[in-house]
C-alpha positions in Angstrom: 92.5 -49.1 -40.7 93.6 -48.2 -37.6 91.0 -46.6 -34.8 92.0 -44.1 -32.5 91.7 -45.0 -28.9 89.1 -42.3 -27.9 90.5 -40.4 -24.5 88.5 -40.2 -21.2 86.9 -37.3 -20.4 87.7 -35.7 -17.0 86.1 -33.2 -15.9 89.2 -30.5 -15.1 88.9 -28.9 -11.7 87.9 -25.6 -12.9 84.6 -27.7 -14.5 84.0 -29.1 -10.9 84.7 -25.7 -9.3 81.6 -24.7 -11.7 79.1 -27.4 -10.8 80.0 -26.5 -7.1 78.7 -23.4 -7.1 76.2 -24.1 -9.6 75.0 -26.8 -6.7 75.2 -23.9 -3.9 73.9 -21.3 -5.9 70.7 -23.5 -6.5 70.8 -24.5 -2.7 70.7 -21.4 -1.8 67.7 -20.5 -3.6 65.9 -22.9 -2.5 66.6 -21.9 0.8 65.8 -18.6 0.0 62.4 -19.7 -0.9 61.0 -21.9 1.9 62.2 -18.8 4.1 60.3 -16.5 1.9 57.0 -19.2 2.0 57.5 -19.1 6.1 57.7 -15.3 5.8 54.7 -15.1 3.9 52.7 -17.6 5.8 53.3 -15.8 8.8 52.0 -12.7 7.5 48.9 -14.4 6.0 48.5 -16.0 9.9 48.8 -12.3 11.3 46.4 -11.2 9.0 44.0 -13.8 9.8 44.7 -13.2 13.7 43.9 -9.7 13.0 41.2 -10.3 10.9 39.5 -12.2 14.0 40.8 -9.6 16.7 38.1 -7.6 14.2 35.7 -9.8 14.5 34.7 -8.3 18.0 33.1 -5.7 16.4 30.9 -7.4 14.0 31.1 -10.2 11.2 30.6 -7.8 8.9 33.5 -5.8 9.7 36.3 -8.4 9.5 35.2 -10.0 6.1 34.9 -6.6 4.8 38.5 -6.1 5.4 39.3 -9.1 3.7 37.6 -8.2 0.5 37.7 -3.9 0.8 40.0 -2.2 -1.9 42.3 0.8 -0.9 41.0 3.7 1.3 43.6 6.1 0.0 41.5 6.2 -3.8 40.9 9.7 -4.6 38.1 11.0 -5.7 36.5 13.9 -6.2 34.0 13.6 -9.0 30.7 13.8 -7.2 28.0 15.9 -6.7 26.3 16.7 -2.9 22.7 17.0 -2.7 21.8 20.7 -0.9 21.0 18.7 2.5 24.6 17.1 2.5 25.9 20.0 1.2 24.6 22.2 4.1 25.3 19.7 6.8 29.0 19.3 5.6 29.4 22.8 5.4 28.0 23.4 8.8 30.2 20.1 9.8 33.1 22.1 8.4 32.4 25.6 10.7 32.9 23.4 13.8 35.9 22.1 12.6 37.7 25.5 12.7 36.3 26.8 15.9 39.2 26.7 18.4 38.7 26.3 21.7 38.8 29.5 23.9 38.6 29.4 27.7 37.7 33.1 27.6 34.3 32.5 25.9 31.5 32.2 28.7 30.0 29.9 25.9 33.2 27.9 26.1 33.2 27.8 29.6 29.5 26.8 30.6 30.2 23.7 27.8 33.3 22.7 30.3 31.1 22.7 32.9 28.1 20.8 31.9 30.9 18.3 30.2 32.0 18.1 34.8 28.2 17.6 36.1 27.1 15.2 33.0 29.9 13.0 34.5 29.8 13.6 37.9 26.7 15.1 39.0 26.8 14.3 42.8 30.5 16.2 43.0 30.3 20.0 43.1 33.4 21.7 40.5 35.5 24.3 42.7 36.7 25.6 39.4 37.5 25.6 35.7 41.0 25.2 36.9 40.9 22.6 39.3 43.2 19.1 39.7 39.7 17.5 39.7 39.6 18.0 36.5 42.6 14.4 36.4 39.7 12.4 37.4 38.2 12.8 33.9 41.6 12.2 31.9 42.7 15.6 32.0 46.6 16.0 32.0 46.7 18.8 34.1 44.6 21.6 36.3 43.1 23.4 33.2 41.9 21.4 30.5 41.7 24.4 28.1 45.4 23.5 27.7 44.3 20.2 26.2 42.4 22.0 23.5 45.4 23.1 21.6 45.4 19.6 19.3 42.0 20.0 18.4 39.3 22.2 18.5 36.2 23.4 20.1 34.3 20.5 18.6 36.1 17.9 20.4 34.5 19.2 23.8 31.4 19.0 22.2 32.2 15.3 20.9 32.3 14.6 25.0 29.7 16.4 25.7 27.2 14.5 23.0 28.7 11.2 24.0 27.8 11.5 27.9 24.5 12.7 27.2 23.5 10.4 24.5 24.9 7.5 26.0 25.8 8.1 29.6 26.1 4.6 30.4 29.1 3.9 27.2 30.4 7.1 29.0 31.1 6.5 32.2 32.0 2.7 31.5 35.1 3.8 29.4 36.0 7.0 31.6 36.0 5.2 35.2 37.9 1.8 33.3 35.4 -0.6 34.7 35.3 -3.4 32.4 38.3 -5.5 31.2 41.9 -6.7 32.4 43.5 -2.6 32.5 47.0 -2.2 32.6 48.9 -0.1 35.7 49.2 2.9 33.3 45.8 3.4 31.1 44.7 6.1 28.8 43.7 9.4 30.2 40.1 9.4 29.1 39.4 13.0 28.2 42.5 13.5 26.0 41.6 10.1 24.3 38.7 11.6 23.4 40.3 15.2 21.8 42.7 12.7 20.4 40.0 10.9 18.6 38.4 13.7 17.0 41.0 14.9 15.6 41.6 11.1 13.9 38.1 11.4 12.9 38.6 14.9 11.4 41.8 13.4 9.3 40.4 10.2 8.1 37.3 11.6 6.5 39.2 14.4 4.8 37.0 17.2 6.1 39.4 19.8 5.7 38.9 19.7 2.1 36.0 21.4 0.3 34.3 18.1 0.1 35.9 14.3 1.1 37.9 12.2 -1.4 38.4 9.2 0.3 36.1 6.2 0.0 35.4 6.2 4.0 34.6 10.8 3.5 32.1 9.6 0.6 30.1 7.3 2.5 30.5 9.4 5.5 28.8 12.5 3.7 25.9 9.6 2.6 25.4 9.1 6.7 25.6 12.4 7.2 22.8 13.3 5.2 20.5 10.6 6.7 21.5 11.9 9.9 23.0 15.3 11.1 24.7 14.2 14.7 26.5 11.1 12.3 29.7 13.0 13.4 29.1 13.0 17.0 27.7 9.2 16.7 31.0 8.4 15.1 33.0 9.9 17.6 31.1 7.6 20.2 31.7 4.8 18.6 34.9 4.7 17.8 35.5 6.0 21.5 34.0 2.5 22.1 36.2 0.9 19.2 39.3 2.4 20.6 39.0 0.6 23.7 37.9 -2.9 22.8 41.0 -3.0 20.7 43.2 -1.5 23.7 41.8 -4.5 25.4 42.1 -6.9 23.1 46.2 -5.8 22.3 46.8 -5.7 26.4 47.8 -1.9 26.0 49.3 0.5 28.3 50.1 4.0 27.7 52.9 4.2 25.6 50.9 1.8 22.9 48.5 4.6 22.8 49.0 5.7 19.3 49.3 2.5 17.8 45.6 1.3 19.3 44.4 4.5 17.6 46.3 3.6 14.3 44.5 -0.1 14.3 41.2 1.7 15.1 41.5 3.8 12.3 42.1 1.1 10.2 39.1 -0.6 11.5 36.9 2.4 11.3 38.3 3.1 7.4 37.1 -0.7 6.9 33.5 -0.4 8.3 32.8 3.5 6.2 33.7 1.4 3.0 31.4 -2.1 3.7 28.5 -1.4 1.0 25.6 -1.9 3.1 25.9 1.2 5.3 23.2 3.1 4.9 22.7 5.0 7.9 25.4 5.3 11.2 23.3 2.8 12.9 24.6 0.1 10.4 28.3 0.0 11.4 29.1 -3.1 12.7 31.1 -1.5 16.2 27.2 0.8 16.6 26.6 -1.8 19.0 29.3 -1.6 21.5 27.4 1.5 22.4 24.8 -1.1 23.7 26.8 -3.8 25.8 
């Protein structure tokens, strides 16, 4: 019996076409892959850097962002006892009063806010171009108003009586590597209230978000927790201008980052009273 001569197997040039690209198709990926590994170690190194960028504020604060769920949770199924009730209510009222630089009321605040800061110089007016020195954009700082409310005046007003020395630190820039163009002081300060007023949701009947709910806790352990805030994040606001080499046109995004930080402080578990944030004690360097 006769075998048959078994024929060589070639592989025809549309096989070796296909195990061509099979071989790129699989280079690719894994090409694809150690650029996605770089991509992702490089955000996990930013995260760190920013975690420790944080850290100037308190240990507390950056492992607390490390380990803090979501601020944007919603919730609304809680009850106020009648002293945080009252106080957010009254909190509220404030909120909504606009500023009006026809109100002698109004006007006497502006003043006090001028001889707080600089008591030794006399005011020619409540339209004046000394009013620049305190971060004013212009000659009338009633114009400055129109973003937020009467309550940002008193925000200024709380922080340089309260803690005149945090105050006039920030306003006259004295600490720290500034850059040619900084941050008008006074408008900071409007623009930070308003951020506050956002972020803890107070222009809903009661907060939903996680950093509102413990707010409304600090609020009723302490009625001036608002005005406290506001101070401290003034202070936040600049360590992290600092700390990212700002200048002017970076404004908004030191406030975003502050935010952030804030949010991440309201939502650490062990705040009990305003005094517990972490950043309280920039308010004391």
């Amino acid at each position: 019996m006769r075998l048959r001569k078994r024929k060589r197997c070639f592989p025809s040039c549309s096989s070796l076409h296909k195990v061509d690209e099979d071989e790129i198709y699989w280079r690719h990926r894994k090409k694809d892959e150690e650029l996605e590994w770089s991509h992702n170690s490089t955000h996990l190194v930013s995260q760190f850097a920013q975690c420790f960028t944080n850290a100037m504020v308190g240990s507390r604060s950056w492992i607390g962002s490390l380990f803090s769920r979501s601020n944007t949770r919603r919730n609304d199924d809680y009850l106020l006892t009648p002293i945080q009730e009252q106080r957010l209510q009254r909190l509220q009222e404030r909120v909504h009063v606009p500023f009006n630089e026809a109100r002698p009321d109004h006007q006497e605040a502006l003043c006090s806010l001028w001889h707080c800061a600089f008591p030794s110089v006399s005011l020619k007016g409540l339209i004046s171009d000394q009013w620049k020195e305190m971060g004013w954009q212009g000659a009338n700082p009633a114009t400055d108003f129109r973003g937020c409310g009467f309550i940002s005046l008193e925000n200024l007003l709380y922080f340089v009586r309260t803690y005149p020395v945090s105050f006039n630190r920030l306003m006259t820039k004295k600490e720290g590597n500034r850059a040619t163009w900084e941050y008008p002081f006074a408008v900071a300060g409007i623009n930070i209230s308003y951020m506050l007023i956002q972020m803890l949701d107070l222009s809903s009947d009661k907060p939903r978000c996680l950093p509102g709910i413990n707010f409304i806790k600090l609020l009723g352990e302490d009625e001036e927790a608002f005005d406290v805030l506001f101070c401290v994040a003034f202070e936040m606001m600049d360590a992290q201008w600092l700390a990212m080499c700002a200048s002017y046109m970076n404004f908004n995004e030191v406030l975003r980052v502050t935010r952030l930080q804030l949010e991440r402080e309201l939502s650490l578990e062990d705040i009990h009273r305003i005094q517990d944030l972490p950043a309280y004690n920039l308010l004391y360097q």
